[in-house]
KEKE-3310 file (N, C-alpha, C; in steps of 0.2 Angstrom, whole numbers, plus 5000, padded with zeros to 4 digits):
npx = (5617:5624:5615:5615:5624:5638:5648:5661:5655:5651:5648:5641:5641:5640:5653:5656:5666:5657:5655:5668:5673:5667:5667:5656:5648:5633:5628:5613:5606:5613:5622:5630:5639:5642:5655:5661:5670:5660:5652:5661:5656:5646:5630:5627:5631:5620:5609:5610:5607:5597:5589:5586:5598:5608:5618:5632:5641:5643:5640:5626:5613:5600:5596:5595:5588:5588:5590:5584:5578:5570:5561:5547:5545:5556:5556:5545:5553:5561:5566:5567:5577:5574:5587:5579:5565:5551:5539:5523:5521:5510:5505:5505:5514:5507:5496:5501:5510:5501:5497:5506:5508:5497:5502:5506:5505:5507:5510:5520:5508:5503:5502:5509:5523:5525:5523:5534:5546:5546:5538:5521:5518:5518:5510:5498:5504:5509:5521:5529:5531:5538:5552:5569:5576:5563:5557:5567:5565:5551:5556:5562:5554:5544:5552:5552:5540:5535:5540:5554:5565:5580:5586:5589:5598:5600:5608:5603:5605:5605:5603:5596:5591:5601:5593:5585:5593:5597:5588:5584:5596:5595:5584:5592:5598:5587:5584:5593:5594:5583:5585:5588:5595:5604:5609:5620:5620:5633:5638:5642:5655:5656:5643:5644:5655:5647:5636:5639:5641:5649:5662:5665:5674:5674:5680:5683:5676:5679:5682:5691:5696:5691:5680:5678:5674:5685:5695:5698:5702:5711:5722:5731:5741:5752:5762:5762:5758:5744:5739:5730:5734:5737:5733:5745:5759:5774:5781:5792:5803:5797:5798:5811:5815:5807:5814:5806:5796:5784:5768:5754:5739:5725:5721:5724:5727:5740:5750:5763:5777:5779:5783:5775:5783:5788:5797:5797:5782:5786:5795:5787:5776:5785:5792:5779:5778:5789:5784:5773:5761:5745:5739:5729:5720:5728:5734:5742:5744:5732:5721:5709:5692:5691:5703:5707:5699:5702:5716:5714:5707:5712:5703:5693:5676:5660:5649:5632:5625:5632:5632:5622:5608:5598:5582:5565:5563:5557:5554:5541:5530:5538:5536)
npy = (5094:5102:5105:5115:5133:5141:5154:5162:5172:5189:5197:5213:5223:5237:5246:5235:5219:5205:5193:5186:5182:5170:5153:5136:5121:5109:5092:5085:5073:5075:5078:5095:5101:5117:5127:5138:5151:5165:5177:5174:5174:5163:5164:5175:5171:5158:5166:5172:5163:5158:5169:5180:5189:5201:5201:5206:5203:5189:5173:5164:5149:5140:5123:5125:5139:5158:5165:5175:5182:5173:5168:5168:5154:5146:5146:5137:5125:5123:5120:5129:5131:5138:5144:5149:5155:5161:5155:5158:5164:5158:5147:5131:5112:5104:5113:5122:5117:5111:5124:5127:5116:5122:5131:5125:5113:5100:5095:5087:5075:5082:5078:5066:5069:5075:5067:5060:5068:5065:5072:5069:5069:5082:5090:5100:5111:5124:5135:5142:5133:5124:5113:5119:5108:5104:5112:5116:5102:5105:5118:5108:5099:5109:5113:5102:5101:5106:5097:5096:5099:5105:5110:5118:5120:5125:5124:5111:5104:5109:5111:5102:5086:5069:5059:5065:5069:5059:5056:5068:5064:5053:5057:5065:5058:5050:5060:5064:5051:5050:5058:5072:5089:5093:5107:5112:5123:5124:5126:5113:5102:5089:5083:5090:5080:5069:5068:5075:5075:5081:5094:5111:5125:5141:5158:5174:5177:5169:5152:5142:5129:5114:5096:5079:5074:5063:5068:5080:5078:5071:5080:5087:5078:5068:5079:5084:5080:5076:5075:5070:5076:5079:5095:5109:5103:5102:5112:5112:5105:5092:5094:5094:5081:5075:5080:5092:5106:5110:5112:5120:5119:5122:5119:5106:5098:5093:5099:5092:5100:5088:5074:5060:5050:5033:5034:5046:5045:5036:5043:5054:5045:5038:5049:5051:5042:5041:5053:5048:5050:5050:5046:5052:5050:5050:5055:5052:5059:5057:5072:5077:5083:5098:5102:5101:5113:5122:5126:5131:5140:5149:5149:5143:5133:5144:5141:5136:5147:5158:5160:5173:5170:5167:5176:5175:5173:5161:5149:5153:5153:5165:5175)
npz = (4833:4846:4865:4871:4867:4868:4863:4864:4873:4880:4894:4901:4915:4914:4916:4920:4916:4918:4912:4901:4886:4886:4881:4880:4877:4877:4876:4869:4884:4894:4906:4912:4923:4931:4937:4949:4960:4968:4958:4948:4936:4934:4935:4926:4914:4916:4915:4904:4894:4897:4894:4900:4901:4893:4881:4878:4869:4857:4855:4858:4859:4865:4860:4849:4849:4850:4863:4868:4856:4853:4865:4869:4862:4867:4881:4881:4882:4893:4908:4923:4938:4953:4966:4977:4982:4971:4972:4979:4996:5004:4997:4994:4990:4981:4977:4969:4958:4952:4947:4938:4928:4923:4913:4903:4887:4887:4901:4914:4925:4940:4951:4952:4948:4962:4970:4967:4968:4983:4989:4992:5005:5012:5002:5003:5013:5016:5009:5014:5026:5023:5024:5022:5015:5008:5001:4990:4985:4979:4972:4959:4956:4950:4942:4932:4926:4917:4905:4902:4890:4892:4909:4921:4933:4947:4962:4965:4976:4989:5005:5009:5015:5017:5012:5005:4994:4987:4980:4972:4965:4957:4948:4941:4936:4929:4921:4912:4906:4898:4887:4891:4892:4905:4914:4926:4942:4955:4972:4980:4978:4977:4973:4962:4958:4956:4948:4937:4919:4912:4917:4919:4924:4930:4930:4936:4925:4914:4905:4912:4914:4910:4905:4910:4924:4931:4920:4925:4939:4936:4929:4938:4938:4947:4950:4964:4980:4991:5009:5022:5041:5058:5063:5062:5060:5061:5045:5039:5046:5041:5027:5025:5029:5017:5004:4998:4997:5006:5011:5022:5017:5024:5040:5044:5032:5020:5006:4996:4987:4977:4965:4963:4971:4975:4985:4989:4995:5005:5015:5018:5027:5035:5042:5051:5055:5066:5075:5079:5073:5066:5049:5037:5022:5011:4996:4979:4964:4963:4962:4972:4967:4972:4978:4963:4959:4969:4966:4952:4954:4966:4976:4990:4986:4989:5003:4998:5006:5005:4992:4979:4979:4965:4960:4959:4944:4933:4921:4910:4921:4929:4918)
capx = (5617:5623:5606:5617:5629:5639:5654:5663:5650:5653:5640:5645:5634:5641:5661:5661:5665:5655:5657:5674:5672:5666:5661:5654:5642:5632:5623:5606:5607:5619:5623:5635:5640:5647:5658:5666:5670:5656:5655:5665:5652:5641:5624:5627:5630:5612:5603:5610:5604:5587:5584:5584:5601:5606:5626:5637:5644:5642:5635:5621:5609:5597:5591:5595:5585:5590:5587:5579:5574:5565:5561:5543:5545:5560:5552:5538:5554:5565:5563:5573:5575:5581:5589:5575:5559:5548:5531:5518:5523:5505:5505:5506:5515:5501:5492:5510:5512:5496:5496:5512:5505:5493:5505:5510:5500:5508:5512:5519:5504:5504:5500:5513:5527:5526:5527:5541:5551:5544:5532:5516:5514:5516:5506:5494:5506:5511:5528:5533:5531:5540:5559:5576:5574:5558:5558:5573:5562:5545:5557:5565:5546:5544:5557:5551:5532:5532:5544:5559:5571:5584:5584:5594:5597:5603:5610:5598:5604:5607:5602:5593:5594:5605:5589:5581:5599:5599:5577:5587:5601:5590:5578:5594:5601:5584:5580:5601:5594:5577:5587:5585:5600:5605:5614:5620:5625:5634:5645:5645:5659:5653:5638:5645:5657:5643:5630:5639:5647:5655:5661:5670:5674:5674:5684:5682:5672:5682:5684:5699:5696:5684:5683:5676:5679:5692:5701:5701:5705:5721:5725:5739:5742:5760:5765:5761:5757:5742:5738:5727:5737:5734:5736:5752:5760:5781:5783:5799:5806:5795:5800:5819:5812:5805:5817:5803:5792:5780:5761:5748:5735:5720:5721:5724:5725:5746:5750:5769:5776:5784:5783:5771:5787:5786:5802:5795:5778:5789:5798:5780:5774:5791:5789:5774:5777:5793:5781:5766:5756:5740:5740:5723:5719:5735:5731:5748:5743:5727:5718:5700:5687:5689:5710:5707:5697:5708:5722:5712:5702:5713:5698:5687:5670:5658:5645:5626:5620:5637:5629:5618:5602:5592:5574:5558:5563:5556:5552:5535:5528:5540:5535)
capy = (5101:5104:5107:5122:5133:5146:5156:5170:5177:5194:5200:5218:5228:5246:5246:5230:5213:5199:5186:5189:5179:5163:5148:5130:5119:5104:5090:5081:5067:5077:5085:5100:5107:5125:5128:5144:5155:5170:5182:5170:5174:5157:5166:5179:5166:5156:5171:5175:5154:5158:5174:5184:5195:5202:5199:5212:5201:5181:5167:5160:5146:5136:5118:5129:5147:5162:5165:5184:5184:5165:5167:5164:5148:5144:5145:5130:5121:5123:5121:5131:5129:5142:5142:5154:5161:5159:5151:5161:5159:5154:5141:5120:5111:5102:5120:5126:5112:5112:5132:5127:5112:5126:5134:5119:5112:5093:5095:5078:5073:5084:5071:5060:5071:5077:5060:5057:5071:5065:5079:5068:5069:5087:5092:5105:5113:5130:5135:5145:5130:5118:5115:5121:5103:5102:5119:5114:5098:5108:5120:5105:5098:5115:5115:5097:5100:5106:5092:5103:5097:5108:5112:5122:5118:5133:5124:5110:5099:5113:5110:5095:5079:5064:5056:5070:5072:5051:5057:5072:5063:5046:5060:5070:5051:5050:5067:5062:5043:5050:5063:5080:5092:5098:5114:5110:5126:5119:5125:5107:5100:5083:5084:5089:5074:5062:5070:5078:5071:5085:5100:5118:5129:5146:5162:5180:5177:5164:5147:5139:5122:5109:5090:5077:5074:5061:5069:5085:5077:5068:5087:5088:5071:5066:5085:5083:5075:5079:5069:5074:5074:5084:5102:5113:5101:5106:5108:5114:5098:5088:5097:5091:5075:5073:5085:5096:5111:5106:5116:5117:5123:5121:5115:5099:5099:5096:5098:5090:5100:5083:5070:5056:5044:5030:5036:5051:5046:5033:5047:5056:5041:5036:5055:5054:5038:5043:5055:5044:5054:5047:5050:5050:5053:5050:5056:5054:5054:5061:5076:5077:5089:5103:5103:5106:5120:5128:5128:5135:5148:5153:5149:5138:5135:5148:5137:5140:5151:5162:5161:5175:5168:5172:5175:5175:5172:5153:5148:5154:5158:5172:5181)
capz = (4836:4855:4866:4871:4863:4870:4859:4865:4877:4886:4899:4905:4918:4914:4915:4925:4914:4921:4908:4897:4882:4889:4878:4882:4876:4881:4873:4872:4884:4898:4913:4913:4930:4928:4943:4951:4965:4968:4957:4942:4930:4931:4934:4921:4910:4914:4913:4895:4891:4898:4888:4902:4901:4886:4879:4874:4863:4858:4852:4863:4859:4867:4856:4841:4848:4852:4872:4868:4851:4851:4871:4870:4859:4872:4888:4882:4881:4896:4911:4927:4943:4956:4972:4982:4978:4965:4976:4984:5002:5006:4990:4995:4981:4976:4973:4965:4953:4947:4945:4933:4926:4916:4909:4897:4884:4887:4908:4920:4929:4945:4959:4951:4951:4968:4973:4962:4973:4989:4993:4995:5013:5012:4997:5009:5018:5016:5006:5018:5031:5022:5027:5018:5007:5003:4997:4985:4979:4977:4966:4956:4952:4947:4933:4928:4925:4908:4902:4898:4884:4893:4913:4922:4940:4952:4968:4967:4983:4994:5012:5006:5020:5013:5008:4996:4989:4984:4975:4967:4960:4953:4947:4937:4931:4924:4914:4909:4903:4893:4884:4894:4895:4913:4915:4935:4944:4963:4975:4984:4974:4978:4970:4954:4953:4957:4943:4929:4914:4911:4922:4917:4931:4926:4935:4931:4917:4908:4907:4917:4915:4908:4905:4914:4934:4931:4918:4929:4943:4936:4928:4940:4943:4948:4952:4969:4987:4998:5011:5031:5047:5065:5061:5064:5058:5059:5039:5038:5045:5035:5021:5026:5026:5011:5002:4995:5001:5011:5016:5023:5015:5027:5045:5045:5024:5018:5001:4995:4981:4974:4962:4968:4970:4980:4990:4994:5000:5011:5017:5024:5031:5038:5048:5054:5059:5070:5078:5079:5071:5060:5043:5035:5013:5004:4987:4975:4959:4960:4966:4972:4964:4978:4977:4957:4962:4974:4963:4949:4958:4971:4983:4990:4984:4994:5005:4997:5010:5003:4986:4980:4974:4959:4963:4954:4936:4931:4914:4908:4925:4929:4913)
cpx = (5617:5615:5608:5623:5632:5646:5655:5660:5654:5646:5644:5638:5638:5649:5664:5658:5662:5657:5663:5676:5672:5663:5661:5648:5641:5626:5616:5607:5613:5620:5631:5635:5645:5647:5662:5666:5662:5659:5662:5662:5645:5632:5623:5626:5622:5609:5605:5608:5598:5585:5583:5593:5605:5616:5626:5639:5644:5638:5630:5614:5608:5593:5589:5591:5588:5586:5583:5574:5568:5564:5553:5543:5550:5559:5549:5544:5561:5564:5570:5571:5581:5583:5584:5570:5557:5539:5529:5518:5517:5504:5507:5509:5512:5497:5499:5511:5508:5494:5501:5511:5500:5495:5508:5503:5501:5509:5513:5511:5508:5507:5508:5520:5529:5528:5534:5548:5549:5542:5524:5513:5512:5512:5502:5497:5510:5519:5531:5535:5535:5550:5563:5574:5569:5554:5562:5567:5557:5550:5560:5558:5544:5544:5556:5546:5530:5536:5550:5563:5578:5581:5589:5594:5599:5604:5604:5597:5605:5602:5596:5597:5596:5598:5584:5587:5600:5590:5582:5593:5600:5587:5583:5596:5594:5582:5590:5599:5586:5578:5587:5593:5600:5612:5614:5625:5627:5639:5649:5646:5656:5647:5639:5648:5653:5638:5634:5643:5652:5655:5667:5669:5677:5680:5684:5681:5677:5683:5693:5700:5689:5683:5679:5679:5684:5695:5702:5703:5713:5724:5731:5741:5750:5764:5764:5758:5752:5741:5734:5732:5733:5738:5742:5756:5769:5783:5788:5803:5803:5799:5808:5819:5812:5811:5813:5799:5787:5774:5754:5742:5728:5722:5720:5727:5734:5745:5760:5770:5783:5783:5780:5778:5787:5792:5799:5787:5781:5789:5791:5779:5779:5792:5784:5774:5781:5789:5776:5761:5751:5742:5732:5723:5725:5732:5738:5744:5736:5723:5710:5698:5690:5698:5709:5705:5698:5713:5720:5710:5705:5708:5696:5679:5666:5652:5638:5622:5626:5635:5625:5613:5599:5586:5569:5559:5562:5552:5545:5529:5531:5540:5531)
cpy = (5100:5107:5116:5123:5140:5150:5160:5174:5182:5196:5207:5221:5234:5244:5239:5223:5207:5193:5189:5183:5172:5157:5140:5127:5111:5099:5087:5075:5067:5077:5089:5103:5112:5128:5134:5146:5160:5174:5181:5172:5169:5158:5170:5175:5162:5160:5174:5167:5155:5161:5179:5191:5195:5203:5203:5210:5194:5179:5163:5155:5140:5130:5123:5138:5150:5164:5170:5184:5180:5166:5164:5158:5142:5142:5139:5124:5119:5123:5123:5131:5134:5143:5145:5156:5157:5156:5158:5160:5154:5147:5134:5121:5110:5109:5123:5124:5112:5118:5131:5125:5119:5130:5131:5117:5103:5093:5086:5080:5077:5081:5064:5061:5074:5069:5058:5060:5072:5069:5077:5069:5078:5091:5099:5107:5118:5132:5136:5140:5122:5119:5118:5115:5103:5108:5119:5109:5102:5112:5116:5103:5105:5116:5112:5097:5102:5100:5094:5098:5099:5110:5111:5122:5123:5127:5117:5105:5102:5114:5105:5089:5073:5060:5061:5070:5066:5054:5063:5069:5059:5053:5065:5065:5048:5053:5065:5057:5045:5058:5071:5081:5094:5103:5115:5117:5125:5122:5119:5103:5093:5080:5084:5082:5069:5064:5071:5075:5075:5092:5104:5123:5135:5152:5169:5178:5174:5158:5145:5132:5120:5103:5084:5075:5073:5064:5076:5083:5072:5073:5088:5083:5070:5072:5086:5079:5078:5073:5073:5074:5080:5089:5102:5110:5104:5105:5109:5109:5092:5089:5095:5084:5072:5075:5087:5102:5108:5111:5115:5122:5124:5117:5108:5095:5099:5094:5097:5093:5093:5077:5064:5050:5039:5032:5042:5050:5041:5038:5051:5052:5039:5043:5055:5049:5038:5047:5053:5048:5052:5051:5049:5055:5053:5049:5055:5055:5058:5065:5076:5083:5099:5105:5107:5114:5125:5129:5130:5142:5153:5151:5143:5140:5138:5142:5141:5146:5159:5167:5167:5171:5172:5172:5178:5176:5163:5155:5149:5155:5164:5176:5187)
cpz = (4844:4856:4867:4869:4865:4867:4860:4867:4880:4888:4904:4909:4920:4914:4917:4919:4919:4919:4901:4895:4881:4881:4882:4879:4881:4877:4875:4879:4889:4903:4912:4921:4927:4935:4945:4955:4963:4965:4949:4935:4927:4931:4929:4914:4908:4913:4906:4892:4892:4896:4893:4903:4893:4884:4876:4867:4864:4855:4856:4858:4862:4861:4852:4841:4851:4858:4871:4862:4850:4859:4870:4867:4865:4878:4888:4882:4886:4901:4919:4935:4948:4964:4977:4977:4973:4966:4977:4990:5004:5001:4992:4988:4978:4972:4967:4960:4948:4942:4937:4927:4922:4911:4901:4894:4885:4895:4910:4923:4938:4953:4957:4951:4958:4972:4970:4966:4980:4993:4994:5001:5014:5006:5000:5012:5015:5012:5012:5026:5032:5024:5020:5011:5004:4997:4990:4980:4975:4969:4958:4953:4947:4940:4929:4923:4919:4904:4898:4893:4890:4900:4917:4928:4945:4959:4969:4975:4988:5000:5013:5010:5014:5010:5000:4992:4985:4978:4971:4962:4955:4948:4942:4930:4924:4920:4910:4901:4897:4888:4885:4895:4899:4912:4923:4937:4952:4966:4980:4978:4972:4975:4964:4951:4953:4951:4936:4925:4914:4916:4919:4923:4928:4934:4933:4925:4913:4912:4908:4916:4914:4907:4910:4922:4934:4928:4922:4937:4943:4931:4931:4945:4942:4951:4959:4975:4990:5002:5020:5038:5054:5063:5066:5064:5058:5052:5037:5038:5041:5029:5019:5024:5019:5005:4995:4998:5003:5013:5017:5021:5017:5033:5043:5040:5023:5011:5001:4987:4977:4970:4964:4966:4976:4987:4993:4998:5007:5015:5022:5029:5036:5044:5051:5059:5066:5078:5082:5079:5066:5054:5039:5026:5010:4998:4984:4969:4957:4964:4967:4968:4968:4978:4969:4957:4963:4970:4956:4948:4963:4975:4984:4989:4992:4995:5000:4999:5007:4997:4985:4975:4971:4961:4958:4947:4936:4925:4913:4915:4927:4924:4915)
residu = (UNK:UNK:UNK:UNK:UNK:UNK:UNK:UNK:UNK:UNK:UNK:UNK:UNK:UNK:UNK:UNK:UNK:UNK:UNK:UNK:UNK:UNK:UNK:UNK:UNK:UNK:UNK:UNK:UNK:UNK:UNK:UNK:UNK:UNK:UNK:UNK:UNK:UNK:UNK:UNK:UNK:UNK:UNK:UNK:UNK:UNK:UNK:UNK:UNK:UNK:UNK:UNK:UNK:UNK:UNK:UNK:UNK:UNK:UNK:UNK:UNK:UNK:UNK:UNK:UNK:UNK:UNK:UNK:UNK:UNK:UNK:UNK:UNK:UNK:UNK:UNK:UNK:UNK:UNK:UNK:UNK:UNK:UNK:UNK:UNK:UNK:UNK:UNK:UNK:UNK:UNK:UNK:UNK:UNK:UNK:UNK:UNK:UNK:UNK:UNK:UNK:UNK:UNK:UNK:UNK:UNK:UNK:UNK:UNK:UNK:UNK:UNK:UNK:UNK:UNK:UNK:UNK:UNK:UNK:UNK:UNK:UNK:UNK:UNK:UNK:UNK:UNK:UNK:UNK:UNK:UNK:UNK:UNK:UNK:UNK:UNK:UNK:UNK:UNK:UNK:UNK:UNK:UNK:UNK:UNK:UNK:UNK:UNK:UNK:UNK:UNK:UNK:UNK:UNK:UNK:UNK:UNK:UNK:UNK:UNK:UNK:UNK:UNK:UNK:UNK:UNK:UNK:UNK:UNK:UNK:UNK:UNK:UNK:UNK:UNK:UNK:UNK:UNK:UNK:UNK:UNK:UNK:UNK:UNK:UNK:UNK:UNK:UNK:UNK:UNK:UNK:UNK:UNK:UNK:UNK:UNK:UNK:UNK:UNK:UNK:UNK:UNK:UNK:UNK:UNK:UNK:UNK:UNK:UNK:UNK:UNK:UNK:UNK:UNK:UNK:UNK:UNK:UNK:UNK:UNK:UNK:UNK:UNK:UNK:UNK:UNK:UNK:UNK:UNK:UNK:UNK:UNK:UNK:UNK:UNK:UNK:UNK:UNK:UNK:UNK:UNK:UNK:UNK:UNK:UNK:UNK:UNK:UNK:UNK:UNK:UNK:UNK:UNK:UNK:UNK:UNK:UNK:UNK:UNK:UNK:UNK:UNK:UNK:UNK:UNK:UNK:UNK:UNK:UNK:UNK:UNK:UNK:UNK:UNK:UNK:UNK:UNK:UNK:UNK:UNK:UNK:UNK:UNK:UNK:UNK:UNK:UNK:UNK:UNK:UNK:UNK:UNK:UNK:UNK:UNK:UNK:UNK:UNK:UNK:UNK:UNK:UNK:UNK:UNK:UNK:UNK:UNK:UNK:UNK:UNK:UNK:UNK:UNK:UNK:UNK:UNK:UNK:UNK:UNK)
# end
C-alpha cells in the first residue's frame, strides 16, 4: 500500500479550479518533491493529504486513512512542516519542542533532536530572534518530534546557510533510509534533484510531468542545445551558423533548437570562437532540472520569498 495516494483530485474554492483532477502517489521509504509555478495547485493538494481542505472530488489517502474522516488517528502519524509560523514568537526551541514532545505518546527525545538540527547553542533564544535558517530547522524538528510515518516538508532549505542545507539534507536521507515518506514542496530546483527520488511538477492543477530527475532530465534529450555565453548574443547569425533557430532565453542562457549533433555543436563553438567569446555549460543531450521546468511551465520557479506561505496549521498542535 503507497504511504500516499492521490486519484483524480479536484480542489475548487467557489468557481475557481485549484486542483483539476490531479493524481500521484508515493511510497514508504521515499522522497517525493511536488514542483510547480505559484498558484500550480501544489498547496491545495497538501492540505487535502493533511486533512485539512476538503476535495470536490477524489481519491485521497494518507498510510491507508482518509485525511478528514480519519484526521484525528492521522495527525498521531504525520508530521508537517511549514514554511512560516506555527511558534509563539517569544518560545526558544528547546521550550517549542518540548511543548510538541506532549502531544505524542512515543516523542524523539527533545534535547537530542535539537542537537540533531544544529539548534543546541540556541535552545533559549527567542523564535523571533532566531535567523531565516534556524527558524526553517526549529520548524523541521517540529515536524520530526512525533516520529511521523509521513512528513510533509513546505520549502524546508529556504534561506538556510550552505551548512544547515548539508543537516537538512543528511537528516531527509535518514527519515528516507528508516522508512519515513517525504512529501517535499521546493521552489529551489536544486534541492529537489539532490533529495527526491521521484519528482512531479504540476501546472494549473494537473500534473505535467513526473519521473525521476534523470529520467526528466533526459525527457527532451537530443531535441536541442543549450549552452551560457555573454548576453546579447547576435542569434540570427548564429542561427546561420548553425543552420537552426537560435534563443535566448535568459541573459546570458541560449537555447539551439537542433539535434544534439556533433556538427552542430562544432558549429557553435567554431562561432564563438571566431569571436573569441567564452562558452560556459554546454548541455546536448541533456537538460537540467530548471530547463525542464521552463519548458513545462512556461515559467521559472518563483523564489521562496515569492511563495505564499501556509501558516499555523501543524500536525496535532494546530488543532
Amino acid at each position: 500500500m503507497p504511504a500516499i495516494e492521490v486519484e483524480d483530485l479536484v480542489v475548487r474554492y467557489g468557481d475557481v479550479v485549484a486542483v483539476d483532477g490531479m493524481s500521484l502517489h508515493a511510497d514508504k521509504g521515499s522522497v517525493l518533491a511536488v514542483l510547480g509555478p505559484n498558484g500550480a495547485g501544489k498547496t491545495s493538494t497538501v492540505e487535502a493529504l493533511e486533512g485539512y481542505r476538503h476535495p470536490a472530488r477524489g481519491h485521497v489517502r494518507v498510510l491507508g486513512l482518509d485525511p478528514r474522516a480519519d484526521h484525528a488517528a492521522l495527525t498521531r502519524r504525520i508530521g508537517v512542516m511549514l514554511q512560516r509560523g506555527g511558534v509563539y514568537p517569544g518560545m526558544g526551541p528547546g521550550e517549542a519542542l518540548r511543548l510538541f514532545a506532549s502531544y505524542y505518546s512515543d516523542p524523539e527525545d527533545p534535547a537530542v533532536l535539537l542537537e540533531r538540527v544544529g539548534l543546541g547553542a540556541v535552545a533559549r533564544t527567542s523564535w523571533r530572534r532566531l535567523s531565516g535558517g534556524e527558524q526553517q530547522r526549529l520548524s523541521l524538528a517540529l515536524a520530526l518530534v512525533g516520529r511521523p510515518e509521513v512528513a510533509f516538508l513546505d520549502e524546508p532549505t529556504a534561506g538556510v546557510d550552505p551548512q544547515g542545507r548539508l543537516v537538512i539534507r543528511q537528516i531527509v536521507a535518514e527519515l528516507r533510509d528508516a522508512g519515513v515518506c517525504v512529501l517535499l514542496t521546493t521552489h529551489e530546483l536544486e534541492e529537489a534533484e539532490r533529495l527526491a527520488d521521484r519528482i512531479v511538477i504540476v501546472d494549473h492543477g494537473k500534473v505535467v510531468a513526473e519521473g525521476t530527475p534523470a529520467e526528466l532530465m533526459r525527457s527532451g534529450a537530443g531535441r536541442e542545445i543549450r549552452f551560457g555565453a555573454p548576453p546579447g548574443l547576435d542569434v540570427v547569425s548564429l542561427g546561420t551558423a548553425v543552420g537552426a533557430e537560435v534563443h535566448e532565453e535568459r541573459p546570458g542562457e541560449y537555447m539551439v533548437a537542433a539535434q544534439a549533433a556533433p556538427a552542430t555543436v562544432a558549429a557553435i563553438t567554431a562561432w564563438l570562437a571566431q569571436r573569441d567569446l567564452p562558452l560556459a555549460d554546454l548541455r546536448a543531450g541533456r537538460e537540467r532540472l530548471e530547463d525542464v521546468f521552463l519548458r513545462l511551465t512556461g515559467t521559472s520557479p518563483a523564489s521562496p520569498d515569492e511563495a505564499r506561505p501556509r501558516r499555523g496549521r501543524r500536525s496535532r498542535a494546530g488543532r
